[in-house]
Backbone as a ProteinNet text record, in pm:
[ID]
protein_1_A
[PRIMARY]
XXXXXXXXXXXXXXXXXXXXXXXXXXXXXXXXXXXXXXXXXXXXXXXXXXXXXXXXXXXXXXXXXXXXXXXXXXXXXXXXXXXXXXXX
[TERTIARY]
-2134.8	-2153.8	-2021.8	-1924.1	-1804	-1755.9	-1728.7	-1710.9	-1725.7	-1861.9	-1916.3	-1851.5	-1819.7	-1815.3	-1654.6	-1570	-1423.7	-1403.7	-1482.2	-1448.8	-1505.9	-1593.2	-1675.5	-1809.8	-1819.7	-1920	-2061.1	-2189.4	-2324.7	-2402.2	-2478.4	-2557.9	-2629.5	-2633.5	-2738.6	-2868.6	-2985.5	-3097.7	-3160	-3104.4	-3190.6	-3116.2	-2981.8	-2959.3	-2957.2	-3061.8	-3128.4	-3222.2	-3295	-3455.9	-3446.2	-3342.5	-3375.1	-3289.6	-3234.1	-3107.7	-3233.6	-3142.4	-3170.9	-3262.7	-3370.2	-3356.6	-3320.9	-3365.9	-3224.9	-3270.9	-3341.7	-3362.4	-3212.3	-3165.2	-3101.2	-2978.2	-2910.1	-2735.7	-2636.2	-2541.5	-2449	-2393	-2426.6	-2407.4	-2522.8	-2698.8	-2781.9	-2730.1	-2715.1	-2713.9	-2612.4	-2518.9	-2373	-2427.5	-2511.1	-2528.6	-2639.4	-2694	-2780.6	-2714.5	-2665.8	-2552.5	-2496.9	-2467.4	-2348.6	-2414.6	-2530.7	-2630.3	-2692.6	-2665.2	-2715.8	-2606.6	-2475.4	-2376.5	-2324.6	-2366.9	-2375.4	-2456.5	-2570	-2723	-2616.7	-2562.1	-2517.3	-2367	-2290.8	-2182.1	-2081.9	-2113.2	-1990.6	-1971.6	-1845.7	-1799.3	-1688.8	-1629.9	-1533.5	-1589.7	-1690.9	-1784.2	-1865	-1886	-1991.1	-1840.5	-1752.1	-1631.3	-1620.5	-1625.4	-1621	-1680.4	-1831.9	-1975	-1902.2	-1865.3	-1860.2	-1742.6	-1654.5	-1550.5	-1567.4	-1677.3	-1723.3	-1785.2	-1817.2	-1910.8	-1751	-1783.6	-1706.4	-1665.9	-1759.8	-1781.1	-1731.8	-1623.6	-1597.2	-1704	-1744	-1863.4	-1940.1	-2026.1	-2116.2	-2089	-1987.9	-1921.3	-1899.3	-1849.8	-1858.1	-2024	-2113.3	-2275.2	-2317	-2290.6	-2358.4	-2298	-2165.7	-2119.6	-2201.3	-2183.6	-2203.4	-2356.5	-2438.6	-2579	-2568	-2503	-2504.8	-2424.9	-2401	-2325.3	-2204.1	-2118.1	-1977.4	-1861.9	-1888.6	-1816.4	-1700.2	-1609.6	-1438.4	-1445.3	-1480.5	-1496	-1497.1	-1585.1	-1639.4	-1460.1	-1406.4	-1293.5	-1176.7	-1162.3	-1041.7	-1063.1	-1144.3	-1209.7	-1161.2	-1223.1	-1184.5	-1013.1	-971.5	-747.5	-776.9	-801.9	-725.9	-727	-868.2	-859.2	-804.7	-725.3	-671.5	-784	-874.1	-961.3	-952.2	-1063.1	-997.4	-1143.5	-1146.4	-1268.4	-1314.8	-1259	-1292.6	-1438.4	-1526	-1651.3	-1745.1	-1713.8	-1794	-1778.6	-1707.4	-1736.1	-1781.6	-1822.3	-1850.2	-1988.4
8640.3	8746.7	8789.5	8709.1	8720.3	8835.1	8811.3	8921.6	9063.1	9094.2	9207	9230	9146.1	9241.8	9282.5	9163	9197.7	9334.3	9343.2	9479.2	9602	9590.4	9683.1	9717	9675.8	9669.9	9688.6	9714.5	9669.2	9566.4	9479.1	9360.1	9429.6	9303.4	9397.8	9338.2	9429.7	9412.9	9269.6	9228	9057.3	8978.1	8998.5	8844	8893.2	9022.2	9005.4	8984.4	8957.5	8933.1	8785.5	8738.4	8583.8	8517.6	8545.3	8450.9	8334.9	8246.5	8129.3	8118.8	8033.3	8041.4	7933.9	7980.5	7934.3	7789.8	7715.2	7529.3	7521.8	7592.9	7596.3	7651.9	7526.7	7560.5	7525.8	7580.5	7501.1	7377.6	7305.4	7162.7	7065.4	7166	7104.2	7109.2	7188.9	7216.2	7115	7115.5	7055.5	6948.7	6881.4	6721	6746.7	6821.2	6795.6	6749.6	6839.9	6886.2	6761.1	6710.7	6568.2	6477.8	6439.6	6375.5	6365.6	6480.2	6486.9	6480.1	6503.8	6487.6	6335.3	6248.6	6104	6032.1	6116.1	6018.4	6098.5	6191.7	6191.8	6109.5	6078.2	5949.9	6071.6	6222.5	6313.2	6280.4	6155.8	6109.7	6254.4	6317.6	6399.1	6517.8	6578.5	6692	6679	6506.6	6444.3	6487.7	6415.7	6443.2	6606.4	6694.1	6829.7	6902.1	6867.6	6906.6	6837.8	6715.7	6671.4	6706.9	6764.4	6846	6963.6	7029.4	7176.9	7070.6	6969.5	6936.4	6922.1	7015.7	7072.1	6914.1	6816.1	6694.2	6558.8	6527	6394.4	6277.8	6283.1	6133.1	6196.3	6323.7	6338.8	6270	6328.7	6258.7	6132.1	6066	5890.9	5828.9	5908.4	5880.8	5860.6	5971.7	6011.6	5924.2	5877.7	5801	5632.4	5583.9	5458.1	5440.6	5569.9	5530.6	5498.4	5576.1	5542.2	5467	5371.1	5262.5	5292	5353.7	5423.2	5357.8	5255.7	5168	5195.6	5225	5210.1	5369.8	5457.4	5594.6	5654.9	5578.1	5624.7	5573.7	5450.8	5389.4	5455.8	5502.2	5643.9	5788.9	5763.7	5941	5913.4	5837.9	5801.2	5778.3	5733.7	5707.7	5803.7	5891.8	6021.8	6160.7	6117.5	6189.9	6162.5	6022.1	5919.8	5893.2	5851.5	5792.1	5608.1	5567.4	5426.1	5353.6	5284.5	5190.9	5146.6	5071.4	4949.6	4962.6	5113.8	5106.8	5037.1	5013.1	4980.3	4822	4788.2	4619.8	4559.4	4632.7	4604.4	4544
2011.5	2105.7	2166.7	2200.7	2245.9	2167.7	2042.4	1957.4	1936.6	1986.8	1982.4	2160.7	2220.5	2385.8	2386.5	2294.1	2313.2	2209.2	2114.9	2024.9	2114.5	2218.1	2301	2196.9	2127.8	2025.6	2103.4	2059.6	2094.3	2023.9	2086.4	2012.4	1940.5	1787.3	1705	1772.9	1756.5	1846.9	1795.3	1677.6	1630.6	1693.3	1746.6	1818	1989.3	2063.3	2152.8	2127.4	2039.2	2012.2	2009.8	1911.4	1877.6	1972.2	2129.2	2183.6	2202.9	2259.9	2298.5	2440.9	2457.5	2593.9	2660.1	2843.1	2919.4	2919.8	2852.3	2825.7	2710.1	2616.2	2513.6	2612.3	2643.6	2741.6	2591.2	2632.3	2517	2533.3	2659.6	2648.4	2574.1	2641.4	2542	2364.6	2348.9	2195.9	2156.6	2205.1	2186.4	2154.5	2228.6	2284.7	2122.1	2119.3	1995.9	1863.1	1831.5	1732.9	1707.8	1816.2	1821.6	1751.1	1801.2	1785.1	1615.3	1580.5	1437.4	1348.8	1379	1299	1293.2	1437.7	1432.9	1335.6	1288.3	1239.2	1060.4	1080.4	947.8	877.3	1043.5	951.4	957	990.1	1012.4	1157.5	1195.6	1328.1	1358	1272.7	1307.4	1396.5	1321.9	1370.2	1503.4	1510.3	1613.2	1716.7	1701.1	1786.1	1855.8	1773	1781.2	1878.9	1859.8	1979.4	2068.2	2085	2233.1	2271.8	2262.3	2300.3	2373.8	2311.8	2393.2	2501	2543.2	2700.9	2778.6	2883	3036.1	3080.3	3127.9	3173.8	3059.8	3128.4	3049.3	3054.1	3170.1	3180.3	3057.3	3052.3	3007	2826.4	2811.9	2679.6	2651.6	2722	2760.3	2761.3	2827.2	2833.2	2704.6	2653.6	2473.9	2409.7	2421.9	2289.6	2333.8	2507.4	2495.6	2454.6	2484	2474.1	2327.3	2211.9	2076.1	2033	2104	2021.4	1997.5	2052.6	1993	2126.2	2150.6	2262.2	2246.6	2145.6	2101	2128.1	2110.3	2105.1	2229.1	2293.6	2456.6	2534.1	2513.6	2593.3	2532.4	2418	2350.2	2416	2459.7	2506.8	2648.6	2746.7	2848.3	2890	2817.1	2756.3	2782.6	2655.4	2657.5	2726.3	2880	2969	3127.1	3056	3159.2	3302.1	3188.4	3341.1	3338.2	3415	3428.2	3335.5	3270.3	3225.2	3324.2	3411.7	3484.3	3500.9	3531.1	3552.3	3485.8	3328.8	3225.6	3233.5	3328.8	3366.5	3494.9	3589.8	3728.5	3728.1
[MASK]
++++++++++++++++++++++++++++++++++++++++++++++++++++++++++++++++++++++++++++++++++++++++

């Protein structure tokens, strides 16, 4: 959609018919997405979705709930936050 507003363009009328609704955020989707590229073993792509989430915890949440303990504490480094929480 970005596309069509920076060219000054108009939406074609099927992607106002088919948008998303407002349960479908792009963090939901993201978090989906992630989720399915995890159950497929694409860790790079799983990486990708969770990049578009705004919220670092939220990213740290998703990986520890799935088992991605080394992933969740590299993500955390590399937004220089502190672990210590994940031992209290």
């Amino acid at each position: 959609m970005k596309g069509y507003h920076d060219k000054d363009e108009t939406l074609p009328i099927r992607l106002i018919e088919n948008k998303p609704d407002i349960c479908h955020s792009e963090e939901k989707l993201s978090l989906k997405a992630a989720k399915s590229y995890l159950q497929q073993g694409q860790i790079n792509k799983m990486k990708s979705m969770l990049d578009r989430l705004p919220n670092i915890l939220d990213r740290v949440e998703f990986l520890t709930e799935n088992d991605q303990i080394e992933e969740a504490i590299s993500t955390l480094k590399s937004a220089g936050g502190s672990i210590s929480f994940f031992f209290k």
